[in-house]
C-alpha positions in Angstrom: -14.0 6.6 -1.6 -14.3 2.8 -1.4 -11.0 1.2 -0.7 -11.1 -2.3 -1.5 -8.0 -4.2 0.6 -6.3 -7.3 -1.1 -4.5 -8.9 2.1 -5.5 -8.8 5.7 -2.2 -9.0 7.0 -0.7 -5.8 9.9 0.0 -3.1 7.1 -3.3 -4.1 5.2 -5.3 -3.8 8.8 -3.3 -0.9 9.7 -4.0 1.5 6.8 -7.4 0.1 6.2 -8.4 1.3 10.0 -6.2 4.9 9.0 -8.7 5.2 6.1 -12.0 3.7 7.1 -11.2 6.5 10.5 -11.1 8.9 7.6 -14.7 8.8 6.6 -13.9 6.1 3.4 -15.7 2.7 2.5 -13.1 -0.1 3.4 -13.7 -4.1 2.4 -10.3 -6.4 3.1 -9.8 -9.8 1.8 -7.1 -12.4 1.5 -6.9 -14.5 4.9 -5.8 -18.2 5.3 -9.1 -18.3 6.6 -13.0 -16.7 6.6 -12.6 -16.7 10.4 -9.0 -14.5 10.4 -10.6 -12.1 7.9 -13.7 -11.7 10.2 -11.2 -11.0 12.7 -9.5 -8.1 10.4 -12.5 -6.5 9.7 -13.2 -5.9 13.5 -9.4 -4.8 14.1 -10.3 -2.2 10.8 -13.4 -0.9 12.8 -15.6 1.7 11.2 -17.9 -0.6 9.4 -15.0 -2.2 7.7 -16.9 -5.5 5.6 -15.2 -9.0 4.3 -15.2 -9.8 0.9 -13.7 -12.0 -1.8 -10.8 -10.3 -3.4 -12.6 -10.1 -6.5 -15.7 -8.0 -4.9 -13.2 -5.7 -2.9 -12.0 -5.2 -6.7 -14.9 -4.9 -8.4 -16.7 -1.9 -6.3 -13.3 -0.5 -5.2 -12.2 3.2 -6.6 -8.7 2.3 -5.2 -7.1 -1.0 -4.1 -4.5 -1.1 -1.2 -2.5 -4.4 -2.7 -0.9 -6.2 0.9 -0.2 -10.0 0.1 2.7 -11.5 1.5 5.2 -11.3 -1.3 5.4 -14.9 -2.5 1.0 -15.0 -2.9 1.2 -12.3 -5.4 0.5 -14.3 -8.2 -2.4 -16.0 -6.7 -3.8 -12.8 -5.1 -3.7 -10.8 -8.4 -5.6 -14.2 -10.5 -8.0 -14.3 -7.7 -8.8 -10.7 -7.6 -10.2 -11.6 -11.3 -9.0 -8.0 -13.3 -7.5 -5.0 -11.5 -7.5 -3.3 -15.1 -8.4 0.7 -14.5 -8.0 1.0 -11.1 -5.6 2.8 -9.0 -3.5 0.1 -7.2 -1.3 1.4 -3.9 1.3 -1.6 -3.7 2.5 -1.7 -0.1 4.7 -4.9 -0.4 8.3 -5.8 0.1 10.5 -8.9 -1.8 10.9 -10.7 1.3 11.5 -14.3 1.1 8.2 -16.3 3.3 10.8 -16.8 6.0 11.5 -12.8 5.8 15.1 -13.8 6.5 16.4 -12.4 3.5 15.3 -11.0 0.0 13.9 -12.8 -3.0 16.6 -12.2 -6.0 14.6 -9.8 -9.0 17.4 -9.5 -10.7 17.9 -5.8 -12.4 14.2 -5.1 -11.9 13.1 -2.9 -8.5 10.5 -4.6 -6.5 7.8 -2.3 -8.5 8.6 -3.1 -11.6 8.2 -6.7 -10.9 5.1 -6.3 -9.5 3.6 -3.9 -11.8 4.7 -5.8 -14.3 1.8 -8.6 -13.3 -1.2 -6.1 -13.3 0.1 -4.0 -16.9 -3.4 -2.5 -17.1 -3.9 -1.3 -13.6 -2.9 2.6 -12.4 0.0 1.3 -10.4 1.8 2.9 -7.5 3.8 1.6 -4.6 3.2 3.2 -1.4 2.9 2.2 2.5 5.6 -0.1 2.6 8.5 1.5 4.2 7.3 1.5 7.3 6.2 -0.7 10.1 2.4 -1.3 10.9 3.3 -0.4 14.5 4.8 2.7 13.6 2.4 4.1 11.2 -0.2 3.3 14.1 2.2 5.3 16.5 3.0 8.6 13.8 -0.6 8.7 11.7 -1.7 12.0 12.3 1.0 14.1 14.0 0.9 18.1 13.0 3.4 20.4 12.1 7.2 19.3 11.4 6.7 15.9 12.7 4.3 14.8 10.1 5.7 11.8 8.4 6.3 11.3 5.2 4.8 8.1 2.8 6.9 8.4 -0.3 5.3 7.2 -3.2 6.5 6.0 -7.1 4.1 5.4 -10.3 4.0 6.7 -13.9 0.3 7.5 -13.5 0.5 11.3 -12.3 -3.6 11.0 -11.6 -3.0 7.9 -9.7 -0.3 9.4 -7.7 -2.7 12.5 -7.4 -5.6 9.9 -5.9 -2.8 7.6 -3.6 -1.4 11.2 -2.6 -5.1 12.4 -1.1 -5.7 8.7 0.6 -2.0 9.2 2.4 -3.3 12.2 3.7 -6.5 10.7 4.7 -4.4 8.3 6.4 -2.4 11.0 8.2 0.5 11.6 6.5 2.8 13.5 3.6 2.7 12.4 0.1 5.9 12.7 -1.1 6.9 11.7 -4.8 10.0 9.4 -5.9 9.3 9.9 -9.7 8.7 6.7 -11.9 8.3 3.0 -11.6 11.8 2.5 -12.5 13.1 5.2 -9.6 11.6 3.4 -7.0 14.6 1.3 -5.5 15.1 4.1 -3.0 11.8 3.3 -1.1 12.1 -0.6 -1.7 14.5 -3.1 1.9 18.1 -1.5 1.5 17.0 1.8 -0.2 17.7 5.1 1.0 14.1 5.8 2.3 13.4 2.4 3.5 12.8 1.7 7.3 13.7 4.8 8.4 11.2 8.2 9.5 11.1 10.6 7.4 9.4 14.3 7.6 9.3 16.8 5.0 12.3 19.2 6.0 14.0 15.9 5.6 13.5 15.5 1.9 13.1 19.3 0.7 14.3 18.5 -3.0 11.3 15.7 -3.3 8.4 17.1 -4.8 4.9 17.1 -2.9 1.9 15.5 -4.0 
């Protein structure tokens, strides 16, 4: 598949290189510079190519979504339309100094971002975890396979994030809708923390 990345930051690197390793197409954008970006690409490896967020878009099948959390806004209007296509949103409501969260009110951190890309196939996925750590676990057999937990209301785009997870080298696990995804968002029961599947045995599998 081509996987077209929208921030070049650890986790955007990080599961870029997990997929690209995987056999698929991988472009990243978003970089306070053309010269960090060029630097991303490298640290992705396997042919991993710059682009413009709106040219990662455009050819992407799926779009791994990694801003920082306060350029959301300005990454989505740059990426031009991310109408149709299966968005994996990795990010976490951290204010820029990460020392604290940015108040959404009632809404979970998906909701608020899904709510500024209404026509895309949304899911939010790779952001429990550390870059580090899903560097250290991709890939591990047997009962210590960990788990990526995973929340939309698009069952096919689930079905498409669920087969890039694996890719990646880990366990699709599902956390239902949108609106039941506080568990997997900074003070939620699956947040931070490794999970494997005899761990969550009521969760359904992907």
């Amino acid at each position: 598949m081509r996987i077209g990345i929208i921030g070049a930051g650890a986790i955007g690197q990080t599961v870029g290189r997990l997929l690209a390793a995987g056999g698929h197409d991988v472009s990243i954008s978003w970089s306070s510079s053309d010269a960090r970006l060029r630097i991303a690409a490298e640290h992705v490896g396997f042919g991993a190519r710059t682009a413009t967020p709106a040219q990662a878009v455009s050819d992407a099948d799926a779009v791994l979504f990694a801003p920082r959390f306060e350029h959301i806004d300005a990454a989505i209007q740059a990426t031009g339309t991310l109408d149709g296509k299966v968005v994996i949103d990795t990010t976490n409501p951290y204010t820029p100094e990460r020392d604290d969260l940015v108040d959404l009110g009632t809404q979970t951190a998906a909701e608020y971002v899904s709510a500024r890309m209404p026509a895309a196939r949304y899911v939010k996925g790779f952001n429990t975890l550390t870059a580090g750590f899903l560097t250290e676990s991709a890939h591990r057999a047997g009962p210590g396979r960990v788990v990526i937990f995973l929340s939309g209301d698009d069952s096919d785009a689930k079905r498409i994030a669920g087969a890039l997870v694996r890719d990646a080298g880990f366990e699709p696990v599902d956390l239902g809708t949108v609106a039941d995804s506080a568990g997997q968002a900074p003070g939620g029961s699956y947040y931070g923390e490794e999970f494997h599947l005899a761990d969550v045995p009521t969760l359904p599998r992907i």
